[in-house]
N, C-alpha and C positions, 0 to 999 in steps of 0.2 A: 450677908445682906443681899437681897434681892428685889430689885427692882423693873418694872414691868414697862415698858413702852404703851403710851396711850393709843399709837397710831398702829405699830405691825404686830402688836401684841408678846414682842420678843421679849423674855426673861432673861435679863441681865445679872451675874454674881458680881455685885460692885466688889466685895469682900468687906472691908471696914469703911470704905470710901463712899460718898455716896454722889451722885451724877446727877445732871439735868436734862443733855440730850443723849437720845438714842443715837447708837454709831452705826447702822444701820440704815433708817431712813432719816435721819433727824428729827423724829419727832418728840414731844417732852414723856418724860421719864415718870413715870409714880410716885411716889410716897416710898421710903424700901421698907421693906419686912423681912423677919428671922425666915431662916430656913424652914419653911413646913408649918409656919405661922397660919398661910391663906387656907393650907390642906385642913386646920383643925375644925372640928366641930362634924356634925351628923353625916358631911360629907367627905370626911377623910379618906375612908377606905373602900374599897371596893365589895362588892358580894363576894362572900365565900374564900376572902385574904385575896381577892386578888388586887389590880395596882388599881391605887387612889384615882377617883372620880371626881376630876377636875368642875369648880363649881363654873356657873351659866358665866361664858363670854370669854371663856379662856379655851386654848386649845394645846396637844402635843406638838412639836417643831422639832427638826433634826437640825444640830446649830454645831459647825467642825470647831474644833479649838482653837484660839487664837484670832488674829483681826479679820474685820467682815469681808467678804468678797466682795469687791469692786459690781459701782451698779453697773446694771444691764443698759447697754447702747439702744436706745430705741429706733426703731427704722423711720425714716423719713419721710411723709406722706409723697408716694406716686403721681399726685396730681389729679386733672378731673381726665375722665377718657377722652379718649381721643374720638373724633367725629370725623367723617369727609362726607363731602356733598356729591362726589362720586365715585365708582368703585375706584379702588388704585390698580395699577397697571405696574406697578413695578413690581411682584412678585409672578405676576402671571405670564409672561413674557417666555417665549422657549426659543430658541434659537439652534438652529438646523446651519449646518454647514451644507453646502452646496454640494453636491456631485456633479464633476464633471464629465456626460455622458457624451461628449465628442472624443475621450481619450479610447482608443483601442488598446483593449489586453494584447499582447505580445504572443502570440506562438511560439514556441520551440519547437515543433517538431512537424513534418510536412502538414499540410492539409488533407482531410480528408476526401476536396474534389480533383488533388492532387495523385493521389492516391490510388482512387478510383481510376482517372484516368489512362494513369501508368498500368495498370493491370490489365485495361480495356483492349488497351494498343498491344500489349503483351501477349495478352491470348489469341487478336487478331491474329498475331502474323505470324504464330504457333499454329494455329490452323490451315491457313496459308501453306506454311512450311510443310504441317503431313500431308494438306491435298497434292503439292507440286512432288515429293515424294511416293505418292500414291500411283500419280501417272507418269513417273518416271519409271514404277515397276511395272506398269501397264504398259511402254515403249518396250520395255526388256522383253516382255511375254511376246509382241509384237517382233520384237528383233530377233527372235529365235526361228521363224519363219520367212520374215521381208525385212530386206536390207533397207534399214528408216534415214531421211536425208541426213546430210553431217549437220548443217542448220539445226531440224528439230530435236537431232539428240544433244549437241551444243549447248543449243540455251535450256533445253531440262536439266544436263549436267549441272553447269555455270549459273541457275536461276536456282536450284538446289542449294547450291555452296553459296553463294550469295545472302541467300533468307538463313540458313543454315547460322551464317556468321551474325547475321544481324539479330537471330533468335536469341543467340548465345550469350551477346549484348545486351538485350532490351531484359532476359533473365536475372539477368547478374544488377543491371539497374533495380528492377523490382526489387529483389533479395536485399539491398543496400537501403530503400525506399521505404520496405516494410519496419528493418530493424528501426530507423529512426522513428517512424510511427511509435512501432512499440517501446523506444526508449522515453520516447515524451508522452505516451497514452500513460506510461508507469509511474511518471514521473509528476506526474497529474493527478493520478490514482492514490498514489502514499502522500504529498502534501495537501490535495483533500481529509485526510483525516488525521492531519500533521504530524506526518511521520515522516520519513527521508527511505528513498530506496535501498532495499538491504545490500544490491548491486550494483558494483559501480558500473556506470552507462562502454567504459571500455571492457571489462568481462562480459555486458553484455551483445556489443559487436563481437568479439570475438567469437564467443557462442552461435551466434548467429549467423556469421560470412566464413568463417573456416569451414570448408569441405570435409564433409563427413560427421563432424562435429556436431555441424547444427543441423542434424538429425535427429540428436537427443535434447537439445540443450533450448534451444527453440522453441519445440513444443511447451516443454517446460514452464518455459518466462511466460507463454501464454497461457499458459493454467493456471500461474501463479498471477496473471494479472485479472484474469476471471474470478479467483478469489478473493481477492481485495476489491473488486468492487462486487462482491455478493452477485455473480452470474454463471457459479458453477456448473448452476443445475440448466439452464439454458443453452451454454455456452460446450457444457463438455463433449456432448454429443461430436459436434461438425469440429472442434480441435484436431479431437480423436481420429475423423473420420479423412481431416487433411493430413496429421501427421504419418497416418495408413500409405495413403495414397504418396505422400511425397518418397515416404522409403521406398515404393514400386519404381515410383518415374526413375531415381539414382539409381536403383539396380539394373533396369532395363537400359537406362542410359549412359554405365557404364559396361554393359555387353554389347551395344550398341559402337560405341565408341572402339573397345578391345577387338573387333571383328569388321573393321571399318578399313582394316590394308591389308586385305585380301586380293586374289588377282584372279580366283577362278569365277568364272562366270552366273555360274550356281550361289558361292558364296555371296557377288554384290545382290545377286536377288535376295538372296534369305537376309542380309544386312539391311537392305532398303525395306523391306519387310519390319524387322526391328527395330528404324529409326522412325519409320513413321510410327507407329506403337508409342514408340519415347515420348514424339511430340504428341501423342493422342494425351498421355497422363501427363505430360506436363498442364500442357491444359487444362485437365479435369483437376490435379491439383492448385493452380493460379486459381480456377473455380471456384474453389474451397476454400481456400486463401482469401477470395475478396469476399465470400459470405461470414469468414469470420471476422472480419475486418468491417463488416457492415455491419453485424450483429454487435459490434462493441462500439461502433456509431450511433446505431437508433436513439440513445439515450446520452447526454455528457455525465460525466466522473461528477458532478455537483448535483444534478438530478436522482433521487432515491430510486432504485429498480421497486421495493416493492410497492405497493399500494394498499390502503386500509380501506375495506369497506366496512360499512357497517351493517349488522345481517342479525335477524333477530333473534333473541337472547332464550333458549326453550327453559331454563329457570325461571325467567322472570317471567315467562308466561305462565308455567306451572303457579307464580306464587297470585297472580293476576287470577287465575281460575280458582285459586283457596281463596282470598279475599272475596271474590263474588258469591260464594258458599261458608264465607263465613257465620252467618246466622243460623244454618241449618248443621253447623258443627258443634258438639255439642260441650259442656265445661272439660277440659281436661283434666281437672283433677276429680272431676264427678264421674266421667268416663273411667279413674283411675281406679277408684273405691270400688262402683258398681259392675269395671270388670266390658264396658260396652254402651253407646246410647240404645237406650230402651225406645223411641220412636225411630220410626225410619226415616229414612232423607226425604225432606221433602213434603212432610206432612206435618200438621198441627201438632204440639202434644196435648195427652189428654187432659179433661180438663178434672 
């Protein structure tokens, strides 16, 4: 027996039973009929066997076995929109934390008008030092002929040894001065681009203040600081050109020093001869020293070395010049068949 819903049009197998509401929507129920009762007559079957051609007001449903699926929750009307009489503010609103621009970054490592300084004072009194050398051998050339007072050969002696010691001092400060430069310019250099030095800041003193040693080791750290901030190609030249000069100053300045307790008369000449020499290249090295050291100031480690201009593009000019001659170019694929345009640039085609 089957029974049809007046309201969702669901077909119910009562079996022998017969119902009044639908268990589905609750709506009332049909009249029930045999199996295949409603299918008979003209409109049983379909064209050509296929499945029966339900008559007007009926439809097919897919219906799972067993009780109906619980109704569907309807959603609950939203309400009416919402209005305001002026814009809101509460989503627009940005808040900015404060910077405070009284706090001072910290240095670690000398200043650069520190720096300066020391190198200034340095090379003065290294010039100093070979001009009183200078005319100490010029007394000597003089003493080979006229006996010079005790006085003036005294304090050239004693004004010699004097600058002599204080050189040797104010050198060795430098040398200690620069390493920290360069241990905190490095150390500046790899946490800009947050990395950590591959050396630790004591291998790099050592390198750098042991005698002899940092002659090699020195240059080094400074080539290797020149490339981590992308200033090889600037910077190699006058490295190069101080680590040259520093191994002359050592070498002169230790034959200078080896040939310095001597007693024959000749010998202090050709010595004082040598020593001035020494402090000539020490000079000319502290030179080179503070130009490389000012070449890695012009710019800080957070400043980019290079610069982007913008310079005009010879493509896109090329394609600016096709575009303007567009119209007198002629179909490509008509060029293709024909093998060529048949008019020349620039002139009518015929008609």
């Amino acid at each position: 027996m089957i029974q049809v819903c007046s309201r969702c049009g669901t077909r119910w197998n009562v079996r022998d039973r017969e119902r009044q509401v639908c268990p589905r929507c609750q709506g009332a129920l049909m009249a029930p009929a045999a199996p295949g009762a409603e299918w008979s007559g003209p409109q049983g079957r379909g064209p050509a066997g296929g499945p029966p051609r339900l008559p007007p007001g009926y439809r097919w449903i897919a219906v799972r076995p067993g009780a109906p699926p619980p109704p569907r929750a309807r959603r609950r009307p939203l309400g009416p929109t919402p209005r305001y009489a002026t814009i809101p503010r509460w989503g627009l609103v940005e808040h900015f934390d404060a910077v405070d621009t009284s706090a001072t970054q910290t240095r670690t490592g000398p200043s650069p008008n520190a720096v300066r300084t020391t190198l200034m004072v340095t090379m003065a009194v290294l010039g100093v030092t070979a001009a009183v050398h200078a005319l100490r051998y010029l007394l000597l050339l003089i003493n080979r002929t006229t006996l010079l007072n005790p006085l003036v050969a005294g304090a050239a002696t004693w004004l010699g040894v004097a600058l002599s010691v204080a050189s040797a001092f104010l050198v060795v400060g430098s040398i200690v001065l620069l390493t920290n430069w360069l241990i905190a310019r490095r150390g500046a250099a790899y946490g800009y681009r947050g990395q950590s030095d591959p050396r630790e800041p004591l291998r790099i003193r050592l390198g750098c203040l042991v005698p002899f040693v940092n002659l090699f080791f020195a240059p080094v750290y400074t080539l290797e600081l020149a490339a981590v901030e992308n200033r090889t190609s600037t910077m190699r030249r006058p490295i190069i050109v101080w680590w040259i000069l520093w191994v002359l100053s050592t070498v002169v300045s230790v034959f200078s020093i080896a040939t310095s307790f001597t007693t024959d008369p000749q010998a202090i000449a050709d010595n004082t001869v040598v020593t001035t020499i020494a402090y000539l290249m020490a000079l000319a090295t502290l030179l080179v020293a503070h130009r490389v050291v000012a070449g890695f100031e012009q710019a800080p480690v957070s400043r980019p070395v290079k610069r982007w201009v913008m310079v005009p593009d010879d493509d896109a000019a090329a394609d600016a010049d096709a575009d303007a001659h567009a119209d007198d170019t002629p179909d490509p694929q008509v060029g293709a068949q024909s093998g060529g345009p048949v008019e020349s640039r620039g002139q009518d085609p015929a008609a």
